[in-house]
C-alpha positions in Angstrom: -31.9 23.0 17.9 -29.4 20.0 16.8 -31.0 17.9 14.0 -29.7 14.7 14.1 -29.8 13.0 10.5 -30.8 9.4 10.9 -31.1 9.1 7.3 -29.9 5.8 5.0 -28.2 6.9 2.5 -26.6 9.9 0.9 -26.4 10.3 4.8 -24.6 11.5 7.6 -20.6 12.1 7.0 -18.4 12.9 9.5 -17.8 16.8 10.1 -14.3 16.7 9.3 -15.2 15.3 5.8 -17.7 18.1 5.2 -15.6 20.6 6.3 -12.7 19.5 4.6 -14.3 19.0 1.5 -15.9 22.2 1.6 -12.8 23.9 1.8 -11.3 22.0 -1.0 -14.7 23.1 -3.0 -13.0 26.8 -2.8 -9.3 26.4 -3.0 -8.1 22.5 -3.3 -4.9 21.7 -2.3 -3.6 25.4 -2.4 -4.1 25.3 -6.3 -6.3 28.2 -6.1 -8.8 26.2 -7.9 -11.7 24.9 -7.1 -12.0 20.9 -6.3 -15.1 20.8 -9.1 -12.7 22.4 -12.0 -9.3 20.4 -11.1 -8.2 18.5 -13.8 -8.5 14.6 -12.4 -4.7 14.3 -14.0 -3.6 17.2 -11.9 -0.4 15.8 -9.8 -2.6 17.2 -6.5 -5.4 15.2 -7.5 -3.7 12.0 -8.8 -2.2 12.3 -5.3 -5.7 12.5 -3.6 -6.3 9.1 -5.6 -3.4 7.3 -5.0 -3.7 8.0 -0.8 -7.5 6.8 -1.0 -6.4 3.4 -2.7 -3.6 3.3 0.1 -5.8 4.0 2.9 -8.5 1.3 1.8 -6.0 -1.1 2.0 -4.5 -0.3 4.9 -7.5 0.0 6.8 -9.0 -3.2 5.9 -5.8 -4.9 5.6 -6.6 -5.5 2.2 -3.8 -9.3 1.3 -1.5 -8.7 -1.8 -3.3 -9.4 -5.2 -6.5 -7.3 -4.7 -6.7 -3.9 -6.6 -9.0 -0.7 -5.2 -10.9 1.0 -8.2 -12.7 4.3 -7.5 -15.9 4.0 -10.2 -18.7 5.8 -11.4 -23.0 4.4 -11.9 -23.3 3.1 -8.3 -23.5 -0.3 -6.8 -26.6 -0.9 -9.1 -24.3 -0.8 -12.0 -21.8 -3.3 -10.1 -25.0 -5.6 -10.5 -24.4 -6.5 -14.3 -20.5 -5.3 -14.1 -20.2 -8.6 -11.9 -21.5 -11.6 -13.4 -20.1 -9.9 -16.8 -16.9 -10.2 -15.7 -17.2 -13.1 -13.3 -19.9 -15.4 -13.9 -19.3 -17.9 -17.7 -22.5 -20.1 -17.1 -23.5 -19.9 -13.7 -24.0 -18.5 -9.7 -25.4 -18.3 -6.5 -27.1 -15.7 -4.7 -28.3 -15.4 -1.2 -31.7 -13.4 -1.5 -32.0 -11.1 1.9 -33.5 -8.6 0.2 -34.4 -5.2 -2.6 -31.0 -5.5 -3.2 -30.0 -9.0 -3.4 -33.3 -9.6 -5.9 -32.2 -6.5 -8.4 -28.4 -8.0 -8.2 -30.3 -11.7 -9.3 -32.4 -9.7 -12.1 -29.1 -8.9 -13.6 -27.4 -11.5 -13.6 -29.9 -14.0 -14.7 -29.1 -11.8 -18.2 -25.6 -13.9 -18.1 -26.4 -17.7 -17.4 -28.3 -19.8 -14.5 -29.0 -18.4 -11.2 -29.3 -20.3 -8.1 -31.3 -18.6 -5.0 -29.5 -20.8 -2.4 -32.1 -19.4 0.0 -34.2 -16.8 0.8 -35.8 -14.8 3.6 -38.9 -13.3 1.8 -41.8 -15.1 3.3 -41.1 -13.4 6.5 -40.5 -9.8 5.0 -36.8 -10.6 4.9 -36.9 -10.0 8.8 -34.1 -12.5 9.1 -30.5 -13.9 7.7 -31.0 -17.5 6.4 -29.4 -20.2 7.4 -27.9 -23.7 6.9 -28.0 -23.4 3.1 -26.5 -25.3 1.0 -23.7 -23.6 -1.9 -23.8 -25.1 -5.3 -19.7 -25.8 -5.3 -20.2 -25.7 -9.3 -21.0 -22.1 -9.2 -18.5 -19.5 -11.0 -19.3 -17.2 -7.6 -21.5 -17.0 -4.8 -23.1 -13.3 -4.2 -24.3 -11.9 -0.6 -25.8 -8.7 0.4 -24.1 -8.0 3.9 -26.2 -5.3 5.0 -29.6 -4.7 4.3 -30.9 -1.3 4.8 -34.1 -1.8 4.1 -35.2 -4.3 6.5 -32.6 -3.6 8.9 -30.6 -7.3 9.1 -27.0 -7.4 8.3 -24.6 -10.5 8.2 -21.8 -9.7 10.6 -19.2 -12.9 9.6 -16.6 -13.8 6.8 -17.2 -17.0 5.5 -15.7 -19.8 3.8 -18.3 -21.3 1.0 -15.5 -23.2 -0.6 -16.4 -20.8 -4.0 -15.5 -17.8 -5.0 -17.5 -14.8 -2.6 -19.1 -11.9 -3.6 -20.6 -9.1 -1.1 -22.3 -5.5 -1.8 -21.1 -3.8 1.7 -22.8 -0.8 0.7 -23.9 0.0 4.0 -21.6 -1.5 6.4 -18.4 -0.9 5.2 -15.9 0.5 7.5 -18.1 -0.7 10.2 -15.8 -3.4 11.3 -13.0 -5.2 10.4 -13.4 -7.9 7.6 -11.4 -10.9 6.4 -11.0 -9.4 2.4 -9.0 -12.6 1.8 -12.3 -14.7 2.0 -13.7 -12.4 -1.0 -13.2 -12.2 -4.5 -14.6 -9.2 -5.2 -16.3 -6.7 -2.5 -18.2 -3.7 -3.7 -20.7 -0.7 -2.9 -21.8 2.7 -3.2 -20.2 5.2 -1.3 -23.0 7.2 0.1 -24.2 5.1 3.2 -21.1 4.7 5.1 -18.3 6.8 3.1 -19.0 9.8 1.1 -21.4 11.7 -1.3 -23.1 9.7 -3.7 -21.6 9.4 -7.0 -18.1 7.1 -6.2 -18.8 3.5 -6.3 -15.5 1.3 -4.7 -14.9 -2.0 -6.0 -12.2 -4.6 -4.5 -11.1 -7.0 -6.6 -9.0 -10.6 -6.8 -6.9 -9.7 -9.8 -7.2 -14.1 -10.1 -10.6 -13.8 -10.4 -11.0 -11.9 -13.4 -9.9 -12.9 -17.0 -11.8 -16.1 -16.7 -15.1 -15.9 -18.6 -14.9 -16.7 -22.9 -17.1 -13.7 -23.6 -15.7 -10.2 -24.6 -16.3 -7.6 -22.5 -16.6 -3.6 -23.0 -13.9 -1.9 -22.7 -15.7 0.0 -19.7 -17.1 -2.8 -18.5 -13.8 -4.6 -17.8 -12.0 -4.4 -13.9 -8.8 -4.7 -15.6 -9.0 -1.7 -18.0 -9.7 0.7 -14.6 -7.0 -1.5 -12.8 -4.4 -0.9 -15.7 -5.4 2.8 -15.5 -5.5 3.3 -11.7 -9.2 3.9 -11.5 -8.1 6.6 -14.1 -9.2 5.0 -17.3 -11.8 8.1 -17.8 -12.8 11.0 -15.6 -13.7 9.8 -11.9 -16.3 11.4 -9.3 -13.4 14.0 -8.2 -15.5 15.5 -5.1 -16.5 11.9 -4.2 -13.4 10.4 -3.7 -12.1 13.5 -2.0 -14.9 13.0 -0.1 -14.1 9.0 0.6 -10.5 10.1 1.6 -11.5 12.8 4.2 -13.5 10.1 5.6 -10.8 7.5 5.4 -8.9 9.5 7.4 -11.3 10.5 10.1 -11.9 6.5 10.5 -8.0 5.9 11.1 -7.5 9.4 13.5 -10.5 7.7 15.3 -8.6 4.0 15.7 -9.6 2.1 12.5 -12.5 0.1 11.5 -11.8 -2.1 14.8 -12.5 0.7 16.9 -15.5 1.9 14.4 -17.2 -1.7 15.7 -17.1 -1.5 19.1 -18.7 2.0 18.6 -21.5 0.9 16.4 -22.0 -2.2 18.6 -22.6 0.3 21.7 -24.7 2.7 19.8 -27.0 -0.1 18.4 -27.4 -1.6 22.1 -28.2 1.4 23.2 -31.4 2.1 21.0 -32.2 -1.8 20.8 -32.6 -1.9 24.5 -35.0 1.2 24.6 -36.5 -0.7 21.5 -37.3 -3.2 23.7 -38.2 -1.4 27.0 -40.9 0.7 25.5 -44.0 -0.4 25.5 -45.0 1.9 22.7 -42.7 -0.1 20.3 -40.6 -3.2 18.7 -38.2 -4.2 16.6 -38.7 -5.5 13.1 -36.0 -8.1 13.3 -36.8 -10.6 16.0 -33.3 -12.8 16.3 -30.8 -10.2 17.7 -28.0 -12.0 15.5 -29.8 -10.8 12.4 -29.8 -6.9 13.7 -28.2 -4.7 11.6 -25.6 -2.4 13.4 -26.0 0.0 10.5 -29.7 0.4 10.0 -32.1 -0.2 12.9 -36.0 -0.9 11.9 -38.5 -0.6 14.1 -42.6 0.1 14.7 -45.1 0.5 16.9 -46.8 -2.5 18.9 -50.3 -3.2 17.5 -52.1 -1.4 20.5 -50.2 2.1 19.4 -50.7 1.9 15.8 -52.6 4.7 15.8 -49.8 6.8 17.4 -47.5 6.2 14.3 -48.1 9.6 12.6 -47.8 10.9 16.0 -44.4 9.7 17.0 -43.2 10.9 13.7 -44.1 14.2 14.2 -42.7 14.6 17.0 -39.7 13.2 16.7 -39.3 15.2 13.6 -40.1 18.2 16.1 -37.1 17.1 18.4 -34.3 17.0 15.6 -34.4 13.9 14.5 -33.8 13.8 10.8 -34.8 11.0 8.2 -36.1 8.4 10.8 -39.4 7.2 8.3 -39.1 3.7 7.9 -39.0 2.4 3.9 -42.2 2.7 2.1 -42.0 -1.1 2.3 -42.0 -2.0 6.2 -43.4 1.4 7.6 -42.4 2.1 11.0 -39.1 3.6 11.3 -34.9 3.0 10.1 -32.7 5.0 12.1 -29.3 4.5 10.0 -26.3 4.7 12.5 -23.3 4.4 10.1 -20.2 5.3 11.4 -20.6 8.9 11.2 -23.2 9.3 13.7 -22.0 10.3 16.8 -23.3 8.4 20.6 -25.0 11.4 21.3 -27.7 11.1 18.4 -28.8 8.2 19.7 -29.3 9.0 23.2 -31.3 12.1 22.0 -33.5 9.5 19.7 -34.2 7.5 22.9 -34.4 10.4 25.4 -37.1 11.4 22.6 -38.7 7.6 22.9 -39.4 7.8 26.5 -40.6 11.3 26.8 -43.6 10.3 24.0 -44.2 6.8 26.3 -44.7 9.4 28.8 -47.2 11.2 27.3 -48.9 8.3 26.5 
């Protein structure tokens, strides 16, 4: 039986990356070493560095005057690493979520910060809108996608200050203006490789700014100056990222990635939708996440929760329990989950209506 991994994050990579990467895990680029005991300064890997910065930019057409850094310590780390280097007395942040409040918690360490607006008194089942932007701010700070609650903000804005956006989860999903950003980042195990590489995108502009001094680590431009290189990286991750990077341009780019992820999504929403037996978590279908899609069971079939679990979990499908937070279920379609997962999810939906 297929299992089909639904899960949020490390999650599903595309088989190309695995295989690749396994292969490199036993003899990497024909050194007759192993891709865990290559020295990161080896020409084959410095190689494997250079086309993964390349591709980044060249599949999100990434404007002159931004630099790619591979990093270690996750986005959670990019949480402090942010304001540290960005923020000299105060921000914004749109609160849509876990996320966005632990990104807040850190940087309230640094100066003032402004919660322009907030969708927590409806269990962040929705994107908020017609908020107003302190234009005094050193930065403005949005979560794009949220994986938890399943809403994701699908636009590039202009808020007239400088933008920040963790795209942990959606990026490579579809194309996105980089020039409206100062500084994009995320973890790379929701929508690009194994956990362990975190990618930052950076406004060389933006940075230099603030009075304080910072740590040596701490600083973009020390990994800038060094080409991400400054000490050891995640080797196997950003192998990892670059199989993947490649598998997303062989398969048309992150334009094509969209209109995929927009048919998958429609796909499950509308059986969402059509079964009686369930409903989806996020009510305004401009809010749905392409990425992460929450849902539970109507009131009358609460009881059937367990149920549905189990026997989903019988038919292959992997990962589907929703966070310990909503309940219900999250089935994560990133990029690397293929049409035919979902159809088996919802061919799975109906045949439990059925028997019930």
């Amino acid at each position: 039986m297929k299992t089909h991994n639904y899960s949020a994050g490390p999650s599903i990579l595309p088989q190309d990356t695995v295989k690749n990467t396994a292969a490199a895990l036993i003899n990497f680029a024909d050194t007759g070493l192993s891709l865990m005991e290559v020295s990161h300064r080896s020409k084959e890997f410095v190689a494997v560095m250079n086309e993964a910065r390349e591709m980044f930019k060249i599949l999100l057409d990434i404007p002159d005057g931004y630099q790619v850094l591979f990093l270690g310590g996750g986005a959670s780390t990019q949480f402090f690493h942010i304001p540290y280097n960005l923020m000299e007395k105060k921000s914004a942040y749109l609160n849509t979520g876990a996320w966005a409040n632990k990104a807040m918690k850190e940087a309230k360490l640094f100066g003032e910060v402004v919660e322009v607006a907030s969708s927590k008194d409806k269990m962040y089942n929705y994107i908020p809108k017609n908020f107003e932007v302190p234009q005094d701010v050193d930065y403005f700070h949005i979560t794009t996608n949220n994986t938890i609650y399943g809403t994701e903000i699908k636009e590039d804005k202009d808020y007239g200050v400088p933008l920040v956006a963790d795209m942990s989860s959606d990026i490579f999903s579809r194309p996105v203006d980089v020039s409206k950003y100062d500084l994009i980042y995320g973890g790379a195990q929701k929508n690009l490789a194994p956990a362990g590489v975190t990618f930052v995108i950076v406004k060389e502009d933006a940075l230099g700014k603030v009075s304080r001094e910072l740590p040596t680590m701490v600083d973009y431009r020390t990994h800038i100056a060094k080409d991400s290189m400054f000490n050891t990286p995640p080797v196997v991750p950003v192998y990892a990222a670059l199989m993947t990077l490649k598998w997303i341009k062989a398969m048309g780019g992150v334009g094509e990635m969209q209109k995929i992820n927009e048919e998958k999504a429609a796909i499950l929403y509308d059986e969402i939708e059509r079964n009686k037996l369930f409903r989806p978590t996020v009510e305004l279908k401009e809010d749905r996440s392409l990425m992460n899609i929450c849902f539970i069971m109507n009131d009358e079939y609460k009881e059937l929760e367990k149920d549905f679990f189990d026997f989903a979990t019988l038919h292959g499908m992997s990962g589907l329990k929703g966070h310990r937070s909503v309940g219900g279920f999250r089935a994560s379609t990133y990029n690397a989950l293929p049409k035919a997962s979902v159809i088996a999810l919802v061919d799975c939906m109906k045949e439990f209506e059925a028997k019930h």
